[in-house]
C-alpha positions in Angstrom: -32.9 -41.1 -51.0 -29.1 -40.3 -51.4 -29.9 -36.4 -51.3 -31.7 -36.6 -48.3 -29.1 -38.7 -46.7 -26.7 -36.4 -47.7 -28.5 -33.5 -46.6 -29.4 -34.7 -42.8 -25.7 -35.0 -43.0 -25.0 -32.0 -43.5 -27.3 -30.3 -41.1 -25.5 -33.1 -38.1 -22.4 -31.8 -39.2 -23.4 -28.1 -39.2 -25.0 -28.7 -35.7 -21.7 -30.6 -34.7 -19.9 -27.6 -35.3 -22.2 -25.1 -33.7 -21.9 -26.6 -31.0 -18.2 -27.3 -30.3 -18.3 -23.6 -30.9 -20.5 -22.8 -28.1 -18.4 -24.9 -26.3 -15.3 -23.1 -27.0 -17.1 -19.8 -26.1 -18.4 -21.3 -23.0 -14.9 -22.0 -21.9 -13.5 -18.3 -23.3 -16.5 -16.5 -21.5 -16.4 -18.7 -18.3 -14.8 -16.4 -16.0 -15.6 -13.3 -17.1 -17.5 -11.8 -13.9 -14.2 -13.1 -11.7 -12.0 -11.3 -14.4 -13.9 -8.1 -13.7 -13.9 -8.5 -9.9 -10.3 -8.5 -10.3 -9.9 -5.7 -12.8 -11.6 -3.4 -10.1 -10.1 -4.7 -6.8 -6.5 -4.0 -9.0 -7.9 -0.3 -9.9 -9.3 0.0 -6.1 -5.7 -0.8 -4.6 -3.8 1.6 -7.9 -6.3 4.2 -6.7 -5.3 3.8 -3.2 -1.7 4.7 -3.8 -2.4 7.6 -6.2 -4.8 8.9 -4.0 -2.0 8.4 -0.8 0.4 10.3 -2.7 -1.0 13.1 -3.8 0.3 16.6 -3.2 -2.8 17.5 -2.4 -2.9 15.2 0.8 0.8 13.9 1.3 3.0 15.4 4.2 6.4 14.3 2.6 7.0 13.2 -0.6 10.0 11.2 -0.2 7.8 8.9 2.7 4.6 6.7 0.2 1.7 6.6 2.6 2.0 9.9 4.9 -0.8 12.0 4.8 -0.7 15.9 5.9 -2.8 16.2 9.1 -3.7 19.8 8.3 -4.7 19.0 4.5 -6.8 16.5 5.5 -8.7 19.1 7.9 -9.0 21.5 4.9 -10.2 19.2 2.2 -13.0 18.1 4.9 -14.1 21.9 5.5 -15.3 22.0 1.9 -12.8 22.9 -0.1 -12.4 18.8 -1.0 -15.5 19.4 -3.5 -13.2 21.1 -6.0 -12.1 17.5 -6.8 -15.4 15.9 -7.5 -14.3 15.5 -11.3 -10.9 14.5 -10.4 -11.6 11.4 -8.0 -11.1 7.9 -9.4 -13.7 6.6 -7.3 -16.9 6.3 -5.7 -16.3 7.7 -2.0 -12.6 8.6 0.1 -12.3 8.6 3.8 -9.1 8.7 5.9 -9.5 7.3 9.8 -7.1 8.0 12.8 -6.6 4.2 14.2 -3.8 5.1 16.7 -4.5 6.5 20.0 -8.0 4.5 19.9 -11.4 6.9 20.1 -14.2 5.4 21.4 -16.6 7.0 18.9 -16.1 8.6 15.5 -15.7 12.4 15.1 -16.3 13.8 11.9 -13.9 16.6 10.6 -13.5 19.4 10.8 -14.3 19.4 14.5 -12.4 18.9 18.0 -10.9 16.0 18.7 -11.8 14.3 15.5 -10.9 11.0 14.1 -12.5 10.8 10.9 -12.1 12.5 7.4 -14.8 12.1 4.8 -12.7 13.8 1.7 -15.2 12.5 -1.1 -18.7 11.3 -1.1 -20.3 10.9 -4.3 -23.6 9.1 -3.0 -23.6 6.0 -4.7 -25.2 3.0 -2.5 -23.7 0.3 -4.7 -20.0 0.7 -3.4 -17.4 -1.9 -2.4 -14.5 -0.3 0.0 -10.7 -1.1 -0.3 -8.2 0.3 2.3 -4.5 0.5 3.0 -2.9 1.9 6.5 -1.2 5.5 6.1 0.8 7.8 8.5 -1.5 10.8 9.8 1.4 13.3 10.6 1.1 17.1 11.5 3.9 19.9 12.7 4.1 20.1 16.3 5.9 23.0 18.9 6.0 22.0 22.2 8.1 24.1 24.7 10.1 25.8 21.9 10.5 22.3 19.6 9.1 22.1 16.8 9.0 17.9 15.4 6.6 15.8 13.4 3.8 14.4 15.4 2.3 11.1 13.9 -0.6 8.7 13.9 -2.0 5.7 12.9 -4.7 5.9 10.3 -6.4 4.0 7.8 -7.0 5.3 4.1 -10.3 3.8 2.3 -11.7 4.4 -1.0 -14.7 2.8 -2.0 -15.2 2.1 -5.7 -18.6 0.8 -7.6 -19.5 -2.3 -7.4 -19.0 -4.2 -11.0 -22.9 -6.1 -10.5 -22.7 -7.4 -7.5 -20.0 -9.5 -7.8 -18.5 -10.2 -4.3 -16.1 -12.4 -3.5 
């Protein structure tokens, strides 16, 4: 009778243990989905500023933030699909905020107000966005200065499951 006593104590013991230990995991794992919402929205606002300032797209490099009116019209004529490999994320589009359009005009086109520089398809794709200077070279009767605008910069990156907050 002792041995089996001894051995149902064992097994509540053993059990006991177990599951503290799923508690303590529980508590470790609790957050984990909020950890990796967090992880992305941090690479999603990283990506902005890399993205901002490369040479590729920046007017001046000793302004953050200034994008090159002129580059922005090239990368959107097609020759922005070199770059499929090199782009952090899931999509990059640049929009002119400042004078206010009434519609949105995609690039390369007159009077346009919208850039789409990378699209890689996915539907599954959570947008981030930062305001930038939009600024070209101007001449106007024999000047030449630097003309800019108001514009938003937005990447979107892939959604980590679903996890919105």
């Amino acid at each position: 009778m002792k041995i089996m006593q001894m051995a149902f104590m064992i097994v509540a013991v053993f059990f006991f243990f177990v599951l503290v230990g799923l508690f303590f995991l529980s508590i470790q794992f609790k957050d984990v989905k909020g950890s990796a919402a967090q992880l992305q929205r941090d690479q999603a606002i990283s990506s902005l500023r890399v993205i901002a300032d490369m040479p590729e797209l920046s007017y001046d490099f000793s302004e953050a933030f200034t994008l090159d009116e002129d580059k922005l019209k090239i990368m959107t004529g097609g020759f922005g699909d070199v770059y499929d490999d090199v782009w952090p994320v899931a999509s990059v589009a640049v929009y002119k905020l400042w004078p206010v359009a009434s519609e949105l005009k995609l690039c390369p086109g007159l009077g346009c107000n919208y850039y789409e520089l990378y699209d890689n398809g996915q539907n599954n794709s959570r947008t981030y966005s930062t305001y930038v200077s939009i600024c070209k070279k101007v001449k106007e009767s024999g000047f030449v200065y630097d003309k800019c605008e108001v514009g938003k910069l937005e990447v979107g990156v892939v959604d980590a499951g679903g996890v919105h907050q």
